[in-house]
LONU-363857 format. One record per atom (N, C-alpha, C): residue in one letter; residue number from 1; atom name; x, y, z. Coordinates in Angstrom, 3 decimals. Example, Ala and Ser with C-alpha at 12.3 -4.5 7.8 and 13.67 -1.06 7.14 Angstrom:
LONU-363857
{node 'A',1,'N',{13.190,-5.690,7.800}};
{node 'A',1,'CA',{12.300,-4.500,7.800}};
{node 'A',1,'C',{13.200,-3.300,7.800}};
{node 'S',2,'N',{12.850,-2.250,7.080}};
{node 'S',2,'CA',{13.670,-1.060,7.140}};
{node 'S',2,'C',{12.900,0.030,7.870}};
This chain:
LONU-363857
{node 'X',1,'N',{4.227,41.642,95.889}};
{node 'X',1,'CA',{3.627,42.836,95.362}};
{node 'X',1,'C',{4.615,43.954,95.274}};
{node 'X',2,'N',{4.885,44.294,93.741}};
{node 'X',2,'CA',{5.510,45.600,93.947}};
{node 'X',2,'C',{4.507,46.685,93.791}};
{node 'X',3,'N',{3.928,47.315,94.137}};
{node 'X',3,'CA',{3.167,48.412,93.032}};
{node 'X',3,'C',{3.621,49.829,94.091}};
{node 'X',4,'N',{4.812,49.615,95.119}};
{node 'X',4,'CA',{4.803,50.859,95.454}};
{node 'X',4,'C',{4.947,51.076,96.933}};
{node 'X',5,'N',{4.162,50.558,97.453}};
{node 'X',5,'CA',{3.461,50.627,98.432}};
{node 'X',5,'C',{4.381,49.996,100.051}};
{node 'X',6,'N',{5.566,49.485,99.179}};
{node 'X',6,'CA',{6.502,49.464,100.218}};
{node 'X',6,'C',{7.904,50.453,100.654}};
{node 'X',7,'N',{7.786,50.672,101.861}};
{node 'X',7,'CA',{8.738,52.043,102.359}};
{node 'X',7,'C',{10.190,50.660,103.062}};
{node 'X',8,'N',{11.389,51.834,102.184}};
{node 'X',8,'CA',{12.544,51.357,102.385}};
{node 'X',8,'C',{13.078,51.075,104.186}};
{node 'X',9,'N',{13.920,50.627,104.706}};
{node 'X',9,'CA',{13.975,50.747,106.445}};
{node 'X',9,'C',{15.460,50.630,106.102}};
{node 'X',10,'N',{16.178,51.999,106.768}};
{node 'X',10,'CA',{17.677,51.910,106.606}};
{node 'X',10,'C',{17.887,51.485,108.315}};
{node 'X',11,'N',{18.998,51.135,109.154}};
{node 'X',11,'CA',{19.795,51.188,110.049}};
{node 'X',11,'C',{20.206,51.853,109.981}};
{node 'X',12,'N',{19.978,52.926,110.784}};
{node 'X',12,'CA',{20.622,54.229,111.527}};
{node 'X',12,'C',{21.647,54.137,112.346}};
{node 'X',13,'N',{22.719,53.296,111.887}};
{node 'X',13,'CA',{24.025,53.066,112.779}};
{node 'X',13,'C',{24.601,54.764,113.101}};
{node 'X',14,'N',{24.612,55.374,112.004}};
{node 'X',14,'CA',{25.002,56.842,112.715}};
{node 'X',14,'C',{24.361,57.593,113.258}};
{node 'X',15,'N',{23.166,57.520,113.034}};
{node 'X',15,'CA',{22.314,58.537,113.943}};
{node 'X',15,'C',{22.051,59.636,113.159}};
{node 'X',16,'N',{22.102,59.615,111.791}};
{node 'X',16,'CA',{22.014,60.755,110.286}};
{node 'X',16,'C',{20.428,60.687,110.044}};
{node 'X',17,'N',{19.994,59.959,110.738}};
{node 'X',17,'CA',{17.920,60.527,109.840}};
{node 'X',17,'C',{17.829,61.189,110.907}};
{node 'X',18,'N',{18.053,61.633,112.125}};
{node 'X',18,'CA',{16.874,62.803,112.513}};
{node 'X',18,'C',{18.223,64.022,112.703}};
{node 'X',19,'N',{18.988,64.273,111.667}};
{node 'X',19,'CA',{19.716,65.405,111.166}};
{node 'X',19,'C',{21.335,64.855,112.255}};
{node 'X',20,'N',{21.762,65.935,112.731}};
{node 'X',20,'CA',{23.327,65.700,113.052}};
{node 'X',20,'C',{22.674,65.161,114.615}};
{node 'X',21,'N',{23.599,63.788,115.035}};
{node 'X',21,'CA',{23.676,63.134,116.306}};
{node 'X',21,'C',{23.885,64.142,117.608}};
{node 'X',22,'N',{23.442,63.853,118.439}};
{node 'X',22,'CA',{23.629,65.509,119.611}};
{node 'X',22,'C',{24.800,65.445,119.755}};
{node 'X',23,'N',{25.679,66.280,120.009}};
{node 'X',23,'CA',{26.856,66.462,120.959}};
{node 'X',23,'C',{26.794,66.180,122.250}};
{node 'X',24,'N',{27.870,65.289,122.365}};
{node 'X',24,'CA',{27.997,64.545,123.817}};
{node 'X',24,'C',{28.754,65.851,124.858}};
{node 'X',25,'N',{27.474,65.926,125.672}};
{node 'X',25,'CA',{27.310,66.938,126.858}};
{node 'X',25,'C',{28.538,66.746,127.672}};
{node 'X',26,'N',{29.673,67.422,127.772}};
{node 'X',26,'CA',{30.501,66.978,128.589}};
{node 'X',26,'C',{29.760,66.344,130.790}};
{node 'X',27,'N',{30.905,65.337,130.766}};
{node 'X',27,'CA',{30.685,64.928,131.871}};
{node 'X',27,'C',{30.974,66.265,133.417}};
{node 'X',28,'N',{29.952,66.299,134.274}};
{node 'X',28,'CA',{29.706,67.193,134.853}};
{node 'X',28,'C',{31.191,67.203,136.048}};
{node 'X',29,'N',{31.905,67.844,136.350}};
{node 'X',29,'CA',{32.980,67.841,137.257}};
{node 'X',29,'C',{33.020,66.654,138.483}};
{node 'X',30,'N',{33.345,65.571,138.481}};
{node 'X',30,'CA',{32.998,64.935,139.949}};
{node 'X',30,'C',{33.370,65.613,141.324}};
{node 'X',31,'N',{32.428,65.929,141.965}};
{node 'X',31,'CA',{32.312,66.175,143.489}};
{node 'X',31,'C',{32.247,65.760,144.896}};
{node 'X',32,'N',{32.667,65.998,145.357}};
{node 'X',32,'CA',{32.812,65.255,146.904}};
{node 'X',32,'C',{32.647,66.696,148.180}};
{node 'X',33,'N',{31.507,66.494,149.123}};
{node 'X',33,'CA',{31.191,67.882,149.976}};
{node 'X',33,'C',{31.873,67.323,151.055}};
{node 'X',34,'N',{33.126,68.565,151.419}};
{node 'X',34,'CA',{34.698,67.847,152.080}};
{node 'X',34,'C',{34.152,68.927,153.128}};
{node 'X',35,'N',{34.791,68.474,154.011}};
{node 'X',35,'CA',{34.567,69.261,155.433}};
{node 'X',35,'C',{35.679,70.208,155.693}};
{node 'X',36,'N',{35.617,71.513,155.466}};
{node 'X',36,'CA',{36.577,72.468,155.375}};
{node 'X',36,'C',{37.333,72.755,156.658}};
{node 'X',37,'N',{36.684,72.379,157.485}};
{node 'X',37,'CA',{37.135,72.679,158.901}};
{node 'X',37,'C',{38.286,71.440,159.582}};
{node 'X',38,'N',{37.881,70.898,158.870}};
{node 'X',38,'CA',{38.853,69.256,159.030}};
{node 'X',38,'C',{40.253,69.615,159.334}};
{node 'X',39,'N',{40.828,68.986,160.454}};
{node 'X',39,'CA',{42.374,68.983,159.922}};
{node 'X',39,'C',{42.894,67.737,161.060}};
{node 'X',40,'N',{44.056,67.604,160.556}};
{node 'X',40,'CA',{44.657,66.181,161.130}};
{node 'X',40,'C',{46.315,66.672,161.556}};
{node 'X',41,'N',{46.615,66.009,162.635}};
{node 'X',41,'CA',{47.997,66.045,163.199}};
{node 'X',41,'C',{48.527,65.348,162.251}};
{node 'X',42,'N',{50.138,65.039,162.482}};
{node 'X',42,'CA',{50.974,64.460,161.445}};
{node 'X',42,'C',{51.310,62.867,162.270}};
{node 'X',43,'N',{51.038,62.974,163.459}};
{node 'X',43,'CA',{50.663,61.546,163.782}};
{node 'X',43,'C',{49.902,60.901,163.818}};
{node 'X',44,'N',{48.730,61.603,163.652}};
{node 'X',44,'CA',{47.254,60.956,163.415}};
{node 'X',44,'C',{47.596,60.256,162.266}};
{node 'X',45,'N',{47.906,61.157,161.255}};
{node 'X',45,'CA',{47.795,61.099,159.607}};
{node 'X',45,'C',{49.031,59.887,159.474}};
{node 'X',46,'N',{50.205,59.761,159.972}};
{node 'X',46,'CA',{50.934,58.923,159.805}};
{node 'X',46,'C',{50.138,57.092,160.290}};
{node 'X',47,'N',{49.521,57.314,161.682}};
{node 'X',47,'CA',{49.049,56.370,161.994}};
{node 'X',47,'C',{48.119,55.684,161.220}};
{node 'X',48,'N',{47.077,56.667,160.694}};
{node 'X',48,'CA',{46.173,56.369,159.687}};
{node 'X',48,'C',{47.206,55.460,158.494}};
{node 'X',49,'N',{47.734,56.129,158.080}};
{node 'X',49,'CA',{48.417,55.945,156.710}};
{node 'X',49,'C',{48.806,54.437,156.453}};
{node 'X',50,'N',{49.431,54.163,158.149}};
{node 'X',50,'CA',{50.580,52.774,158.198}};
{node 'X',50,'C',{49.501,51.679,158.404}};
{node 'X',51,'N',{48.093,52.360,159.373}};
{node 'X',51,'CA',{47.518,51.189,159.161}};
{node 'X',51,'C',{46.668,50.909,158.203}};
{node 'X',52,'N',{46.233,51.495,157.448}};
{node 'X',52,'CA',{45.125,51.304,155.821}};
{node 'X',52,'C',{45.481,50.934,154.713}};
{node 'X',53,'N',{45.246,49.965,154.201}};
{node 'X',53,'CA',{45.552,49.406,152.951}};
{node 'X',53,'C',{45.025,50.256,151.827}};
{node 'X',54,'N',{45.498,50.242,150.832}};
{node 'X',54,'CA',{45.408,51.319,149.697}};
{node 'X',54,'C',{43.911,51.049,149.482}};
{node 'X',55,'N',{42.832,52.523,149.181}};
{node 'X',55,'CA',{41.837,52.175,148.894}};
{node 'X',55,'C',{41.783,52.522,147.167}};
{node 'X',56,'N',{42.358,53.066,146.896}};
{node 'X',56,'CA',{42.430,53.517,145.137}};
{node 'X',56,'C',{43.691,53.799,145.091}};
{node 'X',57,'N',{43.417,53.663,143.770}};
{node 'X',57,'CA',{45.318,54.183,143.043}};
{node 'X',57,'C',{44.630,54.853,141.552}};
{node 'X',58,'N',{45.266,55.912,140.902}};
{node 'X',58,'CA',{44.974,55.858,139.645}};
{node 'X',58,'C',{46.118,56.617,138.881}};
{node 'X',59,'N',{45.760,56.566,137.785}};
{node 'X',59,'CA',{47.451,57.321,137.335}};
{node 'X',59,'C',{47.051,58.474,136.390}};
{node 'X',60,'N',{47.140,60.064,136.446}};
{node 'X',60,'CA',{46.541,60.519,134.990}};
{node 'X',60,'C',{47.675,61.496,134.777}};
{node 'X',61,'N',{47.477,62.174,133.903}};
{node 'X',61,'CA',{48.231,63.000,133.187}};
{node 'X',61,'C',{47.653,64.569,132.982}};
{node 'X',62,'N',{48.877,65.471,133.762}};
{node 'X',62,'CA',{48.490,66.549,133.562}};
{node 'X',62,'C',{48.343,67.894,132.691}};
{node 'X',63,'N',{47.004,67.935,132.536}};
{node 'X',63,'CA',{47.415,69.031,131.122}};
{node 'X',63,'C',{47.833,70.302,131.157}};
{node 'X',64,'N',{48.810,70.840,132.500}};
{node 'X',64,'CA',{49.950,71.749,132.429}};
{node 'X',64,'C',{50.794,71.664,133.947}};
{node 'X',65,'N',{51.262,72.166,133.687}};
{node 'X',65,'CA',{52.514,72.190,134.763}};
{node 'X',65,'C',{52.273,73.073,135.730}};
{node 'X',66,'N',{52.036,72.879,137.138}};
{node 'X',66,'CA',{51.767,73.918,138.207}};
{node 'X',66,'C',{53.108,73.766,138.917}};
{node 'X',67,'N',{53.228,74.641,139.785}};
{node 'X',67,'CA',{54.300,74.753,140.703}};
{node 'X',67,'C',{53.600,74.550,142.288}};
{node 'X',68,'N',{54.501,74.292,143.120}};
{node 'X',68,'CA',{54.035,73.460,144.567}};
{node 'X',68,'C',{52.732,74.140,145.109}};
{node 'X',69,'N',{52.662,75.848,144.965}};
{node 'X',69,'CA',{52.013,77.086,145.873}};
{node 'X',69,'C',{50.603,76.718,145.018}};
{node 'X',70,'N',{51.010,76.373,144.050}};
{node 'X',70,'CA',{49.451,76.390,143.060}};
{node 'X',70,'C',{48.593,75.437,143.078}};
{node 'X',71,'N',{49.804,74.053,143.013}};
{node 'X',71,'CA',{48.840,73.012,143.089}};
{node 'X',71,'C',{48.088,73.039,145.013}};
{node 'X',72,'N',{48.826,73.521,145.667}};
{node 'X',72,'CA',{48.627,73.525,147.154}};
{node 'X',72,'C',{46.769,74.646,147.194}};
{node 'X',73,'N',{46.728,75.453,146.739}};
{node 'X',73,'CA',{45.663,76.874,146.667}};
{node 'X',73,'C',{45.005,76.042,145.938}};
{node 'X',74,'N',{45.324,75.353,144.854}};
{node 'X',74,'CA',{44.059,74.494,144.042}};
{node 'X',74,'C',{43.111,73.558,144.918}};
{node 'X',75,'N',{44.029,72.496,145.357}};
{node 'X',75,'CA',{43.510,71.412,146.164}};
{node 'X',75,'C',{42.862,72.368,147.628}};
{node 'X',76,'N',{43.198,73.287,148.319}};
{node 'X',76,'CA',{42.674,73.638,149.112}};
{node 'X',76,'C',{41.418,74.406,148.764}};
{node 'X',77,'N',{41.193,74.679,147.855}};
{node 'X',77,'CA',{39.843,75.624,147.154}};
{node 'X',77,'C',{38.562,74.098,147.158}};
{node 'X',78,'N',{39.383,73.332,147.272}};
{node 'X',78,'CA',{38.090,71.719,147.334}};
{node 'X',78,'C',{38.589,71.366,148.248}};
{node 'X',79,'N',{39.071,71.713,149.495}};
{node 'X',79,'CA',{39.000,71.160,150.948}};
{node 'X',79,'C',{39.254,69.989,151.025}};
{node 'X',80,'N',{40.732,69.690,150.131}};
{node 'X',80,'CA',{41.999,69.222,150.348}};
{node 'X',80,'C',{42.836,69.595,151.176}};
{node 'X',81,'N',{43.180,69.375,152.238}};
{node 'X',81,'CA',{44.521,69.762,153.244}};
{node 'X',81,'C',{45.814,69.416,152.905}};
{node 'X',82,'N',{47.170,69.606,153.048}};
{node 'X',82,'CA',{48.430,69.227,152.380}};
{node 'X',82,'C',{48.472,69.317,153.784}};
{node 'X',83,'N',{49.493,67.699,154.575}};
{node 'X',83,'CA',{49.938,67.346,155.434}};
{node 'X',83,'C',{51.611,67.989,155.142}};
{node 'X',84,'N',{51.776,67.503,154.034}};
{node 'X',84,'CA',{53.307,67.934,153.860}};
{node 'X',84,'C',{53.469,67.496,152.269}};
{node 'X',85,'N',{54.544,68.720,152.065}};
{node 'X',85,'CA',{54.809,68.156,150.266}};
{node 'X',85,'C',{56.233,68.533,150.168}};
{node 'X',86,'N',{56.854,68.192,149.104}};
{node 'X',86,'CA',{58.463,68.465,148.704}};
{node 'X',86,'C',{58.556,68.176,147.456}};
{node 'X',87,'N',{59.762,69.053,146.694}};
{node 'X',87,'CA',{59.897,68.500,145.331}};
{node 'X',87,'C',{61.617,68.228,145.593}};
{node 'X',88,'N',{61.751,67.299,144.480}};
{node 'X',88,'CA',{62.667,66.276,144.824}};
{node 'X',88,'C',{63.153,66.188,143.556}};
{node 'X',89,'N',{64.391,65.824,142.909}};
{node 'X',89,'CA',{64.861,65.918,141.334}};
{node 'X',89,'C',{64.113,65.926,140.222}};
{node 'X',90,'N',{63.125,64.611,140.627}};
{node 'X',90,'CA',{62.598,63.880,139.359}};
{node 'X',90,'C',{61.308,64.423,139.792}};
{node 'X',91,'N',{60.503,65.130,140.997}};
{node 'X',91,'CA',{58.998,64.559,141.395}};
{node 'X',91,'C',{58.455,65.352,142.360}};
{node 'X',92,'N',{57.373,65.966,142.014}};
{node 'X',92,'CA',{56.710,66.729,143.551}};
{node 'X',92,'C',{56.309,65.746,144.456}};
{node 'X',93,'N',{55.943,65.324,145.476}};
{node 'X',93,'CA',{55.398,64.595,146.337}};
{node 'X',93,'C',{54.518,65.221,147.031}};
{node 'X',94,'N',{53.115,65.423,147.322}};
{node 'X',94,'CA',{52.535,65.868,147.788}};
{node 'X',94,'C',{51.665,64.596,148.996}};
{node 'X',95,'N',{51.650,64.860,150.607}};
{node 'X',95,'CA',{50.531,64.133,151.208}};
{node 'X',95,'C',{49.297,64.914,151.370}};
{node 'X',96,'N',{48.332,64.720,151.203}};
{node 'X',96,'CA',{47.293,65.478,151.190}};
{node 'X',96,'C',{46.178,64.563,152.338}};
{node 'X',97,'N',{45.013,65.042,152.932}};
{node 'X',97,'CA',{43.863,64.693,153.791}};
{node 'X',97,'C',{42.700,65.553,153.169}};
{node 'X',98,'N',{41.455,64.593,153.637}};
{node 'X',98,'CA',{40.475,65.693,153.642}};
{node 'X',98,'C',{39.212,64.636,154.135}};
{node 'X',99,'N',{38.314,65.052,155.339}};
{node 'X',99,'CA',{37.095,64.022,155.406}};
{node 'X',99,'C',{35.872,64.420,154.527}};
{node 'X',100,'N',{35.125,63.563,154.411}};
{node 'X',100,'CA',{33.641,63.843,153.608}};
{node 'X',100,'C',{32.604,64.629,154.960}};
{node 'X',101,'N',{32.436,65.682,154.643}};
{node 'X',101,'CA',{31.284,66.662,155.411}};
{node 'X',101,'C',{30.151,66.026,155.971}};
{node 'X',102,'N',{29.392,66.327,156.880}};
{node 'X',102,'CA',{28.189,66.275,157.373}};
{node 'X',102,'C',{29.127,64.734,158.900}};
{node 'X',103,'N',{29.774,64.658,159.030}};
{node 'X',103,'CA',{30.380,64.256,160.509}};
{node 'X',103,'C',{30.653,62.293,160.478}};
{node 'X',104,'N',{29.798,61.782,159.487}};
{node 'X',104,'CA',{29.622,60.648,159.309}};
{node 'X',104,'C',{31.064,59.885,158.381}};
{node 'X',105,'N',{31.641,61.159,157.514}};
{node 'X',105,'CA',{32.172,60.171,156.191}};
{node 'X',105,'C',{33.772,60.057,156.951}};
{node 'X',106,'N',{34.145,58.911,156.019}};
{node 'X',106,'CA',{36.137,58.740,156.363}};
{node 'X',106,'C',{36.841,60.005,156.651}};
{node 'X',107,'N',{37.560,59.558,156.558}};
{node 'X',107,'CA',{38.834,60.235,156.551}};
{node 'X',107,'C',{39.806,59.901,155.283}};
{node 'X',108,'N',{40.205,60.747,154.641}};
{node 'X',108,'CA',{41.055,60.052,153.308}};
{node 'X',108,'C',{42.408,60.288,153.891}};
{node 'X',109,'N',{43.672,59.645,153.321}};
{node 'X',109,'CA',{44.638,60.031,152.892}};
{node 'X',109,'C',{45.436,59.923,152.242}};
{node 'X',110,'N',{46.064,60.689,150.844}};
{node 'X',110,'CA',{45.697,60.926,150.084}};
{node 'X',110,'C',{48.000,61.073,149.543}};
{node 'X',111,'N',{48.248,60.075,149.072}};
{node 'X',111,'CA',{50.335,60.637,148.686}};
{node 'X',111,'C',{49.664,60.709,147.206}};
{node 'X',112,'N',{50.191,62.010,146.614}};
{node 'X',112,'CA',{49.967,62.441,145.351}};
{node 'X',112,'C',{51.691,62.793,144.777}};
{node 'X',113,'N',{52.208,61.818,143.730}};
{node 'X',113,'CA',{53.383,62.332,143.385}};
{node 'X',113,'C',{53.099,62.510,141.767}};
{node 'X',114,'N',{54.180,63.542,141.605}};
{node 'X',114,'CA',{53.941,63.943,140.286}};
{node 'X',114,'C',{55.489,64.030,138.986}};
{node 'X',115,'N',{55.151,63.301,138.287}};
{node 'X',115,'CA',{56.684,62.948,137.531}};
{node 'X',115,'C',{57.365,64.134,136.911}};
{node 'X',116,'N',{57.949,64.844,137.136}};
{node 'X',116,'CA',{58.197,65.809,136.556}};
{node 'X',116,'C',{59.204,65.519,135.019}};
{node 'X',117,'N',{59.495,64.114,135.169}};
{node 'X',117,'CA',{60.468,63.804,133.739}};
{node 'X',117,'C',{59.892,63.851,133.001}};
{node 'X',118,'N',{58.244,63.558,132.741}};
{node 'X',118,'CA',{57.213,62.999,131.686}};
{node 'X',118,'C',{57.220,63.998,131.104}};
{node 'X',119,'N',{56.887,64.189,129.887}};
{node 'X',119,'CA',{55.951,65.711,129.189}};
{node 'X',119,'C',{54.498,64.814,128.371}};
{node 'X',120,'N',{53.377,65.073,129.208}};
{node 'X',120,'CA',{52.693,65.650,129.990}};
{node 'X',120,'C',{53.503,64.988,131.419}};
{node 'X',121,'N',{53.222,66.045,132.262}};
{node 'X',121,'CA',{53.273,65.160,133.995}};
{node 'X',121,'C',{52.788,63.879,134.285}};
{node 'X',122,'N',{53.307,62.981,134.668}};
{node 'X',122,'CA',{52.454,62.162,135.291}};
{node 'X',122,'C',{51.779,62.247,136.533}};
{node 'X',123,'N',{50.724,62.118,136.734}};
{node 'X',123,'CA',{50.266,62.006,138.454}};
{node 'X',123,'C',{50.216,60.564,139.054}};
{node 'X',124,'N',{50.621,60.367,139.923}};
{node 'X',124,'CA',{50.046,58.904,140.751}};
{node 'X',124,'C',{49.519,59.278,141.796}};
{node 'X',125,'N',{48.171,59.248,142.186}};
{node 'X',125,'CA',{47.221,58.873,143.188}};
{node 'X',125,'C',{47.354,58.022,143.949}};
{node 'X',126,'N',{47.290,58.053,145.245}};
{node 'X',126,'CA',{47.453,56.777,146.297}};
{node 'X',126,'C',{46.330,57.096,147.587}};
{node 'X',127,'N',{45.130,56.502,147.543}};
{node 'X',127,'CA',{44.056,57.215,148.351}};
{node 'X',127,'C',{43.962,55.860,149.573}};
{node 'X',128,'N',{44.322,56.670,151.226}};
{node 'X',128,'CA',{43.674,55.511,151.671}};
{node 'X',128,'C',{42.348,56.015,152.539}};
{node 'X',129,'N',{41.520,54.942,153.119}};
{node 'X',129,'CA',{40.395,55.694,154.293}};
{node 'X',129,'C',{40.419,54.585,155.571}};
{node 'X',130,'N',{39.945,55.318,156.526}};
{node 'X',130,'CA',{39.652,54.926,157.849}};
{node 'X',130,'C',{38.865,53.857,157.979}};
{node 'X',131,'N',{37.580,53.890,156.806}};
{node 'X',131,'CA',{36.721,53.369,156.325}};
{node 'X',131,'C',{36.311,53.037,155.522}};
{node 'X',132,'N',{35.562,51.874,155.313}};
{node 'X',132,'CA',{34.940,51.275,154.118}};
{node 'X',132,'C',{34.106,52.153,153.146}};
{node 'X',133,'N',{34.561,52.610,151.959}};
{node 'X',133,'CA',{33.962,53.756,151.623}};
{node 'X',133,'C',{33.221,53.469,150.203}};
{node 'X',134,'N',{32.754,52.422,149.996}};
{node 'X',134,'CA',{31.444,52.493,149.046}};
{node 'X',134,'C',{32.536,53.143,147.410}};
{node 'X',135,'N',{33.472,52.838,147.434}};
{node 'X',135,'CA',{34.001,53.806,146.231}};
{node 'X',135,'C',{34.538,55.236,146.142}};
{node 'X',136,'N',{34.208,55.782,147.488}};
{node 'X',136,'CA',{34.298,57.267,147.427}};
{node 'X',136,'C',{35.927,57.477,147.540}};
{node 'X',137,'N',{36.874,56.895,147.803}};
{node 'X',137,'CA',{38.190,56.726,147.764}};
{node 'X',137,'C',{38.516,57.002,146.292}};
{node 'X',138,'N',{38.003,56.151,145.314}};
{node 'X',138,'CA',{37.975,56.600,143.742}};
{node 'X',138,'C',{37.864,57.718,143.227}};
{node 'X',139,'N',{36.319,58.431,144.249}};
{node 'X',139,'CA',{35.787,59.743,143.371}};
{node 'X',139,'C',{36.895,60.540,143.980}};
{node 'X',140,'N',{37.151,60.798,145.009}};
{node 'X',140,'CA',{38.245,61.688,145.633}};
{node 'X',140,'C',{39.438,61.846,144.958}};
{node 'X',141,'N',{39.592,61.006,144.218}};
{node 'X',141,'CA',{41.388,60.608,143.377}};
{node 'X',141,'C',{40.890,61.668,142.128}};
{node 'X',142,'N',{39.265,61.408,141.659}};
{node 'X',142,'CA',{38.834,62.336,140.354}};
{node 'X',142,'C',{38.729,63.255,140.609}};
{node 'X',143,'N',{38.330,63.883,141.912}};
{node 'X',143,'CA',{38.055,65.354,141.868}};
{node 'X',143,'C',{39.017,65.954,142.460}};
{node 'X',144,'N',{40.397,65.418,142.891}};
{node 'X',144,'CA',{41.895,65.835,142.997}};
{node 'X',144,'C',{42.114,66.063,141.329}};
{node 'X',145,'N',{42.298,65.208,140.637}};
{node 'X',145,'CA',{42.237,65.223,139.382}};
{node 'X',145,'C',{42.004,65.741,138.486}};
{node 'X',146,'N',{41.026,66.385,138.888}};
{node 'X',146,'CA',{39.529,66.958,138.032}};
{node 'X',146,'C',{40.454,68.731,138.407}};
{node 'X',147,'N',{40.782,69.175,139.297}};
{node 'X',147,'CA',{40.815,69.746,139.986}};
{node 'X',147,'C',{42.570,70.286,139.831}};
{node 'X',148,'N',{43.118,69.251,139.361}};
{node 'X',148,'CA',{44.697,69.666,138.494}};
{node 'X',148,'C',{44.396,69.528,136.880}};
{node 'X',149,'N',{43.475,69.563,136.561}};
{node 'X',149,'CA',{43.216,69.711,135.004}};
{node 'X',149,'C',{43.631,68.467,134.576}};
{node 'X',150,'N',{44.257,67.204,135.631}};
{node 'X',150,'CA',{44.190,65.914,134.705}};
{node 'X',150,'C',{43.596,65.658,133.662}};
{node 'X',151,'N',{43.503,64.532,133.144}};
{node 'X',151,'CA',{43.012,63.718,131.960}};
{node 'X',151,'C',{43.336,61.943,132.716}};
{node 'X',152,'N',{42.138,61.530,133.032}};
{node 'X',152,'CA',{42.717,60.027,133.568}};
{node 'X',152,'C',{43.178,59.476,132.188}};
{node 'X',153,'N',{44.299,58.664,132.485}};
{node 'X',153,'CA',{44.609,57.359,131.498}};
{node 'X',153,'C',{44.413,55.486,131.739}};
């Protein structure tokens, strides 16, 4: 039967019949509630270090160039601690700590070096914990990250 009475059915692969597709809401900052009061000796933190196997690694790229005092005031504004840092020909090296709040979570720790040959920077992340941490070793590497204006790659 033609007489009409049949309605066309397109595939909406773009998402063009109910007008322009939404704009993708940027992703919300990842967070971690760090215990500000936290702090660790340099033998604690060494001991920790030698005995924990890497819990994350990630590598991103930074979208500007800070200097040691800045990236140090950044990471401490998210209750990041800097055990010790140095810049070195090619590379900042930063060790960083910080536990997860409320008395229960790890302990991270945290060698952050940064390539200074690259243009953009490179970052390498190296997160370890005390404890088995469900992933939160990961989010910690993002909201270091998140937190130097990275871009993961």
């Amino acid at each position: 039967g033609g007489d009409g009475g049949e309605e066309e059915v397109y595939a909406d692969l773009l998402g063009f019949a109910e007008g322009p597709p939404n704009p993708m809401s940027p992703a919300p900052a990842p967070a971690m509630d760090l215990d500000a009061a936290f702090s660790v000796d340099g033998k604690t933190f060494q001991d920790i270090w030698q005995a924990q196997p890497e819990a994350s690694s990630s590598i991103a790229a930074m979208t500007q160039n800070f200097t040691t005092p800045e990236i140090e005031s950044t990471l401490a504004s998210k209750n990041v601690k800097v055990m010790a840092s140095g810049e070195m020909e090619a590379e900042f090296k930063f060790f960083l700590y910080a536990r997860e709040a409320g008395g229960s979570g790890g302990t991270y720790l945290v060698q952050l070096v940064i390539d200074k040959m690259c243009e953009p920077r490179v970052c390498n992340l190296v997160v370890k914990s005390d404890q088995p941490d469900g992933g939160k070793s990961e989010l910690l590497g993002k909201v270091i990250g998140a937190a130097l204006g990275n871009v993961g790659v």
